[in-house]
ZALUMTI-474562 format. One line per field, with one value per residue: residue number from 1; chain; x, y, z of N, C-alpha, C in turn. Coordinates in steps of 0.001 Angstrom, whole numbers. Layout:
! ZALUMTI-474562
seq [NUM_...]
mol [A_...]
n_X [X_...]
n_Y [Y_...]
n_Z [Z_...]
ca_X [X_...]
ca_Y [Y_...]
ca_Z [Z_...]
c_X [X_...]
c_Y [Y_...]
c_Z [Z_...]
! end
This chain:
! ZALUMTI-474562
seq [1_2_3_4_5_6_7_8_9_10_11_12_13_14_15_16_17_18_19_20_21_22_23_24_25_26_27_28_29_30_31_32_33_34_35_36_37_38_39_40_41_42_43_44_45_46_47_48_49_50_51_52_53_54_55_56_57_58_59_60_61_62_63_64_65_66_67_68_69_70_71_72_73_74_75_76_77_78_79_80_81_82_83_84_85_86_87_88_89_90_91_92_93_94_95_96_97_98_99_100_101_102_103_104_105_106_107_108_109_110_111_112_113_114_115_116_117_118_119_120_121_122_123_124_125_126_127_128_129_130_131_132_133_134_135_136_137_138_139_140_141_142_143_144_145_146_147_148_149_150_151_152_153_154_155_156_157_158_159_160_161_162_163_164_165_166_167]
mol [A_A_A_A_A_A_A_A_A_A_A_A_A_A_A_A_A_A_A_A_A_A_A_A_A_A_A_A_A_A_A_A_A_A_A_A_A_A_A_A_A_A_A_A_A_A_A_A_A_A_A_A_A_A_A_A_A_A_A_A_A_A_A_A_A_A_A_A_A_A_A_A_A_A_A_A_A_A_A_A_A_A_A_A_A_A_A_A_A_A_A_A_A_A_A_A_A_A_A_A_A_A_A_A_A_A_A_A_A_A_A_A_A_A_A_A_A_A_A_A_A_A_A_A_A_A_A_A_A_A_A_A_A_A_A_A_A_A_A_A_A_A_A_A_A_A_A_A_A_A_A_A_A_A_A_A_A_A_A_A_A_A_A_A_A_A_A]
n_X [19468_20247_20373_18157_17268_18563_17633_15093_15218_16525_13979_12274_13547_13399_10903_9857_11629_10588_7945_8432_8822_6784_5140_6050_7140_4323_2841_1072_-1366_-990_-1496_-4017_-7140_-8798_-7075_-5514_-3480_-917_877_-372_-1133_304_188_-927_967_1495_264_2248_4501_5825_7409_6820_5207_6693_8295_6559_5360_7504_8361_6021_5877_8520_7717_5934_6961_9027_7711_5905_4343_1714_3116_558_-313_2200_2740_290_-1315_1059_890_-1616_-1195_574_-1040_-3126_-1307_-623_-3097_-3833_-1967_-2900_-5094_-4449_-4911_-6532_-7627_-8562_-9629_-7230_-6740_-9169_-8183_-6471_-8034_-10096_-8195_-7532_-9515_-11200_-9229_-7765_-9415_-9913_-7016_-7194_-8748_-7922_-5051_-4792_-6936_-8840_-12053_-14288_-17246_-16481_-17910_-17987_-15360_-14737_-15886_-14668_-11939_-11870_-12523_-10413_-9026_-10041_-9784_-6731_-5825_-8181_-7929_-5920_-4073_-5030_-4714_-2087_-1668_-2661_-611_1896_1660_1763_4615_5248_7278_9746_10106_9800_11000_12174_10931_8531_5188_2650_764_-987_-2923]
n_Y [-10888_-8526_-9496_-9907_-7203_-5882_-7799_-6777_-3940_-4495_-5935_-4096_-1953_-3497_-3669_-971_-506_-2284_-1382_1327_1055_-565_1266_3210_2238_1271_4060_5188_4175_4374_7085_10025_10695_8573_5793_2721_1565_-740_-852_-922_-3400_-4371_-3842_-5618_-6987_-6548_-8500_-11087_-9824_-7120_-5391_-4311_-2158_265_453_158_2890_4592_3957_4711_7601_8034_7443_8707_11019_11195_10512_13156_14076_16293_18146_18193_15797_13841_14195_13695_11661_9746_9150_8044_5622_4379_4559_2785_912_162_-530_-2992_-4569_-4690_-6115_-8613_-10943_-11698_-12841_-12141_-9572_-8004_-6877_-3961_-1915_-276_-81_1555_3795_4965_5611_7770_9484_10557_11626_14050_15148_14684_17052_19118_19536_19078_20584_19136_18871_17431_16027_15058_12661_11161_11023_9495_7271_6790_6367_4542_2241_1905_794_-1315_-2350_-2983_-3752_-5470_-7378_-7893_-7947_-10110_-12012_-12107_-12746_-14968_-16365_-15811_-16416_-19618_-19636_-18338_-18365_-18602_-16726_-14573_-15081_-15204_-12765_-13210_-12932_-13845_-16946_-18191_-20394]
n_Z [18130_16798_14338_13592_13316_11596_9307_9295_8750_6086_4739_4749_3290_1072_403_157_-2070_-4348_-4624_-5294_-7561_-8726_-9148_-10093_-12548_-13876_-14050_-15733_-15029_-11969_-10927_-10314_-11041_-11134_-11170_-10860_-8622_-9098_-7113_-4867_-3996_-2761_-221_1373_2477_5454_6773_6501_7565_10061_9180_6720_7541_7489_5392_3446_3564_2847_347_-1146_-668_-1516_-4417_-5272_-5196_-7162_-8841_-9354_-8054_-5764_-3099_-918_-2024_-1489_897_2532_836_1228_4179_4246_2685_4990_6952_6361_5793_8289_10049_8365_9444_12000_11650_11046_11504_10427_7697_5321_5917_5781_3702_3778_5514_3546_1592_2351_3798_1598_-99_1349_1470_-758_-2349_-1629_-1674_-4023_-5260_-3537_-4092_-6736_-7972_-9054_-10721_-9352_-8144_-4814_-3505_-6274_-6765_-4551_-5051_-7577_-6900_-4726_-6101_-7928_-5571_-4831_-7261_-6800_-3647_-3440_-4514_-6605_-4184_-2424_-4661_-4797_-1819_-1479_-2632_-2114_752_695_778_2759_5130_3935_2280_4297_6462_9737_10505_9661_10831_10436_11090_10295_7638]
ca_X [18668_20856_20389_16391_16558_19178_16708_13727_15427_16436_13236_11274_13705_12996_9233_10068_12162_9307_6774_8661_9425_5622_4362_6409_6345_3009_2813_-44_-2716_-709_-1651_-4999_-8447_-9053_-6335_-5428_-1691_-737_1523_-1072_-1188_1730_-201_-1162_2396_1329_-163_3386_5867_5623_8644_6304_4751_7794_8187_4983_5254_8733_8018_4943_6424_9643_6915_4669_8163_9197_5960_5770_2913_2166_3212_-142_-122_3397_2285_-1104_-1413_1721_144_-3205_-873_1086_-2222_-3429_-385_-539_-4065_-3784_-1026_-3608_-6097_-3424_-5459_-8035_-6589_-9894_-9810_-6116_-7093_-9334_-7857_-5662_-8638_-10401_-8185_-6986_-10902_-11366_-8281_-7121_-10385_-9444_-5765_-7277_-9838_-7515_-3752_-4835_-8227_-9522_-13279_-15299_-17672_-15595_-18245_-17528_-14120_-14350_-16238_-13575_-10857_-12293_-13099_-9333_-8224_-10268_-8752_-5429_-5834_-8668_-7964_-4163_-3545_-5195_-4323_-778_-1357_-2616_750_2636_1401_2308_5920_5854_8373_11029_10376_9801_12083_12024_10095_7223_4122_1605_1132_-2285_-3392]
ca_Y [-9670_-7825_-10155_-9606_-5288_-5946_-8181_-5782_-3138_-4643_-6136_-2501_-1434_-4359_-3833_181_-245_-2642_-574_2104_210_-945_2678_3416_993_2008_4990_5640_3750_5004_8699_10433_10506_7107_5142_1601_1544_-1874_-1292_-925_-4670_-5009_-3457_-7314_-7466_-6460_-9985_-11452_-8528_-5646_-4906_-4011_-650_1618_-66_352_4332_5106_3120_5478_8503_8021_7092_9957_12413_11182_11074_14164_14993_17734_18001_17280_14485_13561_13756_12854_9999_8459_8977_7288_4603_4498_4690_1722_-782_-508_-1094_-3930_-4994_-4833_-6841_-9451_-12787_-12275_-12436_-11453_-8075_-7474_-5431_-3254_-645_940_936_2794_5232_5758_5901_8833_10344_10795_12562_15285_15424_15393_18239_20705_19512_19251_21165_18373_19463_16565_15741_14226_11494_10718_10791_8188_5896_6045_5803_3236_841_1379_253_-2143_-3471_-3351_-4494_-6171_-8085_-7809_-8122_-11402_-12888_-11894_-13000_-16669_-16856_-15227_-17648_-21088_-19639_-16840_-18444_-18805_-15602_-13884_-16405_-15131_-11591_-13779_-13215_-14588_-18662_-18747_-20878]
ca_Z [18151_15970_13033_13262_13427_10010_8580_9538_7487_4700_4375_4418_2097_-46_202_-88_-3236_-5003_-4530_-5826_-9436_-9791_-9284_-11830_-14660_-14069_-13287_-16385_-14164_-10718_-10511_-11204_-10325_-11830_-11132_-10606_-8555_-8798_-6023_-3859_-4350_-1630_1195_2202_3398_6895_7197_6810_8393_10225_8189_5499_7348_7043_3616_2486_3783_2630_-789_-1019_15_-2459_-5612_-5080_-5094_-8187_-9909_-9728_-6897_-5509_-1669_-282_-2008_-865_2723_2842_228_2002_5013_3809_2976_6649_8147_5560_6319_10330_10511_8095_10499_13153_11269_10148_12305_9559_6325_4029_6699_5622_2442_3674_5882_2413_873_3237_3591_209_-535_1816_1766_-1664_-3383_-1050_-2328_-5826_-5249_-2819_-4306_-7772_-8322_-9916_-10261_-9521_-6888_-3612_-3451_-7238_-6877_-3738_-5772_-8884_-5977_-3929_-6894_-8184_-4745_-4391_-7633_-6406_-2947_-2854_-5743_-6795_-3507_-2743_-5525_-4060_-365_-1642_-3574_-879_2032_357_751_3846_5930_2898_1824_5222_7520_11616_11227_9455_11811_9993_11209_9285_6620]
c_X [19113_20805_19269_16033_17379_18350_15395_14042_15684_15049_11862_12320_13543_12005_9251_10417_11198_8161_7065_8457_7797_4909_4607_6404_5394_2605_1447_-992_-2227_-1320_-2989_-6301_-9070_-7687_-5965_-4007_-1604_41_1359_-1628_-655_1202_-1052_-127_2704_1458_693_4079_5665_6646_8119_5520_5723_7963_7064_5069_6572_8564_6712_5580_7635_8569_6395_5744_8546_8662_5810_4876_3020_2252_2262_86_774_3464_1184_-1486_-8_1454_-430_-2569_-54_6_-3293_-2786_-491_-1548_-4233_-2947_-1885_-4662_-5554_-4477_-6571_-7572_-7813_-10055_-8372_-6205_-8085_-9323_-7069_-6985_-9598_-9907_-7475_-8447_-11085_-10540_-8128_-8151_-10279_-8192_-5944_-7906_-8834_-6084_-3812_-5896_-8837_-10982_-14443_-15908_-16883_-16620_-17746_-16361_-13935_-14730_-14905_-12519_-10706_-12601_-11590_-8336_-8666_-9782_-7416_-4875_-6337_-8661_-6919_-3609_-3950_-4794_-2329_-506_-1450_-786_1642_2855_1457_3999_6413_6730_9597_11140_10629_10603_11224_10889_8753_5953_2811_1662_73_-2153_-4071]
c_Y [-8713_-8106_-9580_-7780_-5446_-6509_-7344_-4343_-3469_-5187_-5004_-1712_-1652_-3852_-2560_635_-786_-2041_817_2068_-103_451_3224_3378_1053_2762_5844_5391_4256_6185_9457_10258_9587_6183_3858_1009_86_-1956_-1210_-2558_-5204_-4352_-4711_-7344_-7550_-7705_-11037_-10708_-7197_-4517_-3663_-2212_298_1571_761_2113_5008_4928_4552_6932_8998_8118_8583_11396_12408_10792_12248_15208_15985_17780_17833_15928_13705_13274_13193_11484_9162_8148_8495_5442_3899_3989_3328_308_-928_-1367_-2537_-4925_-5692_-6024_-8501_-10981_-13383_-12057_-11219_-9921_-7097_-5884_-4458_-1700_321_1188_1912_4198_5814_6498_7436_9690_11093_11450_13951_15914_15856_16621_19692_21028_20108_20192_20511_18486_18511_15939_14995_12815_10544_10251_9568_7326_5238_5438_4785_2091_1058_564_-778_-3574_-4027_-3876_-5205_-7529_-8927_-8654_-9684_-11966_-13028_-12396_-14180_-17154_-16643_-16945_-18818_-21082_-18597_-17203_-18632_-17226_-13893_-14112_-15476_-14258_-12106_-13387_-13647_-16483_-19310_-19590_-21097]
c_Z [17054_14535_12509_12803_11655_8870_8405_8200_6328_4105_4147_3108_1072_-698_-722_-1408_-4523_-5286_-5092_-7616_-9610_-9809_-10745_-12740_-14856_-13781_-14247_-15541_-12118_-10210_-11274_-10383_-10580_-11945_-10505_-9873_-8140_-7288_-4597_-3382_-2823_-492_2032_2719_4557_7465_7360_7942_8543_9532_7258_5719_7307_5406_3144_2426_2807_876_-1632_-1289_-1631_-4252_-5639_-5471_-6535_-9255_-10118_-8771_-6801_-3827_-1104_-455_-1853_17_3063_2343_1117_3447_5473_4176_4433_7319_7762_6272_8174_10673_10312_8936_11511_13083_10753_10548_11069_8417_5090_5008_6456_4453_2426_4270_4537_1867_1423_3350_2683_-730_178_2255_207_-2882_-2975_-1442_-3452_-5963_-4944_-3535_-5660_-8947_-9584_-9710_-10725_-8540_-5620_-3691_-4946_-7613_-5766_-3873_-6829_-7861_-5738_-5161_-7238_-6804_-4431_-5543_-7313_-4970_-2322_-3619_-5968_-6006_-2548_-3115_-4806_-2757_-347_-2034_-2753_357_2232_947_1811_4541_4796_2776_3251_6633_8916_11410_10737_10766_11585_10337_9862_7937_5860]
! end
């Protein structure tokens, strides 16, 4: 029992610390009202390990701080994402249903962040189109391409807390 809660954390910090580094290294296409965050890629991870929703939040959370945000978007976009990885969690039996709770609510969360945080002055529907199409590159896409590649190898890479059996 004790092995599995040690493994649980290091494996959210894993996720947490990854997700930090691709925000980054890309952090040109990360942040903005048109943006593409690759490391929105890794919000399939549900579909393996529940590991992955503190990760995914904390990961989030940490990126967004030292980007530069601005405290909405600190709380709310990591939020979005929190509220992204559980569901996906929830949805895990169906894999093609995994990627679209983030973008959901990064779609209708984060035009609001840009409008009230940043007074970015551009229609909310306009902005949840640009949104929603960068998330849907990065996790409907990215992150695919990531969950095929993933799922040849989820018990190596995910050993016990794996909960995905699918194929």
């Amino acid at each position: 029992m004790k092995d599995k809660k040690v493994t649980f954390i290091v494996q959210a910090a894993v996720i947490a610390a990854i997700y930090v580094v691709l925000t980054e290294v890309f952090a040109a296409f990360s942040f903005g009202e048109v943006q593409v965050r690759l490391s929105e890629g890794l919000t399939i991870l549900p579909y393996f390990t529940s590991a992955s929703i503190p990760g995914l939040f904390i990961g989030c959370l940490i990126a967004n701080t030292l980007g530069g945000a601005a405290l909405p978007d600190i709380v709310f976009g990591s939020l979005a994402t929190l509220a992204g990885a559980y569901f996906s969690y929830r949805l895990r039996r169906s894999r093609w249903l995994v990627p679209i709770p983030p973008i959901a609510a990064n779609t209708l969360i984060v035009p609001f962040i840009l409008k009230y945080a940043y007074g970015v002055n551009l229609p909310i529907p306009l902005m949840m189109l640009t949104v929603g199409l960068g998330e849907i590159i990065s996790c409907g896409v990215i992150g695919e391409l990531f969950l095929t590649a993933l799922n040849k190898r989820r018990q190596a890479v995910f050993g016990s807390l794996c909960v995905s059996k699918n194929g």
